[in-house]
N, C-alpha and C positions, 0 to 999 in steps of 0.2 A: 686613404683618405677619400678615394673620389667615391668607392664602393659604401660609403658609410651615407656619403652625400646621397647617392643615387637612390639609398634606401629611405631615407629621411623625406628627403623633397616630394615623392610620391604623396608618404604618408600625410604631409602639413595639406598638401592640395586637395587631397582627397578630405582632411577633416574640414576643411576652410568650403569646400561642397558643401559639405553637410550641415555646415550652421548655416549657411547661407541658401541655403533650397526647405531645411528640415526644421531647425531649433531655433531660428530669430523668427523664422511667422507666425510658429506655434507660443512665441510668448509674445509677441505681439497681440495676438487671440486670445489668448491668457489675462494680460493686463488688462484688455480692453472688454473685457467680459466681467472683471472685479472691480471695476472704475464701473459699469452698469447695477453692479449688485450694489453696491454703496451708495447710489444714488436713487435706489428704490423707493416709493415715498405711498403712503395711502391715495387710494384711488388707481393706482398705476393698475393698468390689466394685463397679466404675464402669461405664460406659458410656460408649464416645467416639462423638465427633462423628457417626465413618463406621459407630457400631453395633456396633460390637465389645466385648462382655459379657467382664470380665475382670475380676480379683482383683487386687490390686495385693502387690508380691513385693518389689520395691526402688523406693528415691522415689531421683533425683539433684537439682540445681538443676532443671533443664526438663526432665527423660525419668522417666515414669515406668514399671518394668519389670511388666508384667502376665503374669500365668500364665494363659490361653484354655483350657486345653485340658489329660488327659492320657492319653499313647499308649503303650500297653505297658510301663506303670508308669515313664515318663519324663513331665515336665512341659513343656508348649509355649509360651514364653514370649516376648514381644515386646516392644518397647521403642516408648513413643510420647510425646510431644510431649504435658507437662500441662497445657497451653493449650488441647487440642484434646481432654481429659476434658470431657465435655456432660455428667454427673448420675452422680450418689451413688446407691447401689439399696441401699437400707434395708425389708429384712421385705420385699420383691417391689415397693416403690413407691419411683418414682424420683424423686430430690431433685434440683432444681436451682439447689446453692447455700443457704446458710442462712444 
């Protein structure tokens, strides 16, 4: 019995580490990253994943239309994936997630 203990107790403390150092802040960062995506709204200026500094022009379910750029008074606009928005740019400092 005790040698079943001795085996067991290690392994509980060691997984009770690892959600606790590893898997609760990583979803903590998770939620608080898609509580920011939902809350996306025209106007908002973001930053995705690949760096790309954009204004946001039209939200869909999952695409959201960003304005980059404007060229001989037309606007340069792309559509991306708002899973793949990394941060919020409020007053030049970037939010990620609130």
């Amino acid at each position: 019995m005790e040698g079943i203990l001795g085996t067991i107790v290690p392994l509980i403390l060691i997984f009770g580490i690892f959600y606790f150092i590893l898997i609760r802040p990583q979803q903590k960062k998770m939620k608080k990253h898609q509580n920011m995506l939902n809350n996306l709204s025209k106007g908002d200026t973001v930053v995705t994943e690949g760096g790309i500094h954009g204004t946001i022009v039209g939200l869909k379910e999952t695409v959201a239309v960003l304005k980059v750029a404007t060229v001989k008074d037309e606007d340069v606009k792309i559509e991306v994936s708002r899973a793949r928005i990394a941060f919020l740019n409020r007053a030049g400092e970037l939010i990620e997630g609130e």
